[in-house]
C-alpha positions as CSV (number, residue, x, y, z in Angstrom):
1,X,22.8,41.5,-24.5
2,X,22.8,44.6,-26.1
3,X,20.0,45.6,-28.1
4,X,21.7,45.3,-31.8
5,X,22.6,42.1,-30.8
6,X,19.4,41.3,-29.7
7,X,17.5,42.3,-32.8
8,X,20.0,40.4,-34.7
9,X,18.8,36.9,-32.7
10,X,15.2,37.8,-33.3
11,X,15.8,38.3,-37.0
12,X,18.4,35.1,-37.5
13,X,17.4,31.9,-35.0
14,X,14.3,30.2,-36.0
15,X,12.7,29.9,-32.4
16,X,13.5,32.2,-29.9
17,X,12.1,32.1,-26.2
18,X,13.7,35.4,-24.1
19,X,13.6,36.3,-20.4
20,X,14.0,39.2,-19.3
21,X,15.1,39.5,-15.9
22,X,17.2,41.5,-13.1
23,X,19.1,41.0,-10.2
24,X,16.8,42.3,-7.9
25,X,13.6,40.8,-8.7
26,X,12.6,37.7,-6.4
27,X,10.1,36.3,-8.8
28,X,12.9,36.1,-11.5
29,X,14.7,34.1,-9.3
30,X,12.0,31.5,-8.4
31,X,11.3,31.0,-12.3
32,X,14.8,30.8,-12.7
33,X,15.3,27.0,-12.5
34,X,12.2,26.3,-14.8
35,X,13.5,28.2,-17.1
36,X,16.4,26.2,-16.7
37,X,14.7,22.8,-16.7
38,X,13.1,23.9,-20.0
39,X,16.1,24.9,-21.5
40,X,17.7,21.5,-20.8
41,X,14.9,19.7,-22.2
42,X,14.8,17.7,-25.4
43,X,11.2,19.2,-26.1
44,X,12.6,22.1,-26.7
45,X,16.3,21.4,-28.6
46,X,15.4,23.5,-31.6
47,X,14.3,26.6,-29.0
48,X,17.2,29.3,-28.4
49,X,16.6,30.0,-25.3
50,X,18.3,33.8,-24.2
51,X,18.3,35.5,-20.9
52,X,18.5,39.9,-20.7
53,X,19.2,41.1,-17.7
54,X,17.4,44.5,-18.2
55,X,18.9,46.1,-15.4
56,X,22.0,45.9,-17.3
57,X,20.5,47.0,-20.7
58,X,18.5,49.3,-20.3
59,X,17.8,50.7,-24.2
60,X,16.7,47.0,-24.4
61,X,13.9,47.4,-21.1
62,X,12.7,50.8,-23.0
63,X,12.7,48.8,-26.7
64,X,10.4,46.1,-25.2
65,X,8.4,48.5,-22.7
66,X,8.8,46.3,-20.1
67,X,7.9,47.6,-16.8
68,X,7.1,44.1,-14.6
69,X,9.5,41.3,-14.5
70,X,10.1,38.7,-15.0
71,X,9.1,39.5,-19.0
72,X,9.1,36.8,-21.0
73,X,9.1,37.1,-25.6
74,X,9.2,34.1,-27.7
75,X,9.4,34.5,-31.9
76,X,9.1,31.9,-34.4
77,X,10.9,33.1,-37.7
78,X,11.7,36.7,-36.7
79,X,8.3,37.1,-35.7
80,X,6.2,37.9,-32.4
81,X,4.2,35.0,-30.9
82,X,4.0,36.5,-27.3
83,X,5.0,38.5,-24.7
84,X,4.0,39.1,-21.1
85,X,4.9,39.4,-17.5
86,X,4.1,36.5,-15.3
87,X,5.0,34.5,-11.6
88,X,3.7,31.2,-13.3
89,X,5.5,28.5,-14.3
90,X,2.3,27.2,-16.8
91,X,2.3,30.1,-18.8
92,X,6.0,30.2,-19.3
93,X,5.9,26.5,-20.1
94,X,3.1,27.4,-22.7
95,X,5.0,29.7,-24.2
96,X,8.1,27.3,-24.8
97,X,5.3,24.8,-26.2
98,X,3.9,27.6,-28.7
99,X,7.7,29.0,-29.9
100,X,8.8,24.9,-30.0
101,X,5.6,23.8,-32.4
């Protein structure tokens, strides 16, 4: 997703959760199916749930200054509520739970 179209989620869909991924990134690929498992979840049916591969965009790896992956971003109403890097599966759950409530 290009970074226009990006900014343009952020600004437009009420609750956004965003990972930020590559290719080449092993941990990305072991928090792959949780991210997956949330997305399917009832919990979480009002949650847009969006993936970047920032290998493929980079202008949107430099807008975010993400240098560790997997980077996750979730925004309630255009705005911030977290971002971070992280191998656990809690703290991605957590941030579903805070962007969701």
């Amino acid at each position: 997703m290009k970074l226009p179209d990006l900014i343009q989620e952020i600004k437009t869909k009420p609750r956004l959760f965003i990972r930020f991924h590559a290719s080449w990134c092993g941990v990305c690929k072991l928090l792959a199916p949780h991210v997956n498992g949330l997305k399917a979840d009832e919990a979480y049916g009002d949650v847009t749930f969006i993936d970047v591969d920032v290998e493929e965009f980079m202008d949107v790896k430099e807008a975010f200054k993400i240098n560790d992956l997997p980077y996750f971003a979730g925004f309630k109403g255009g705005q911030l509520v977290e971002e971070f890097s992280t191998a656990k599966k809690d703290r991605v759950t957590e941030l579903a739970n805070s962007v969701a409530s």
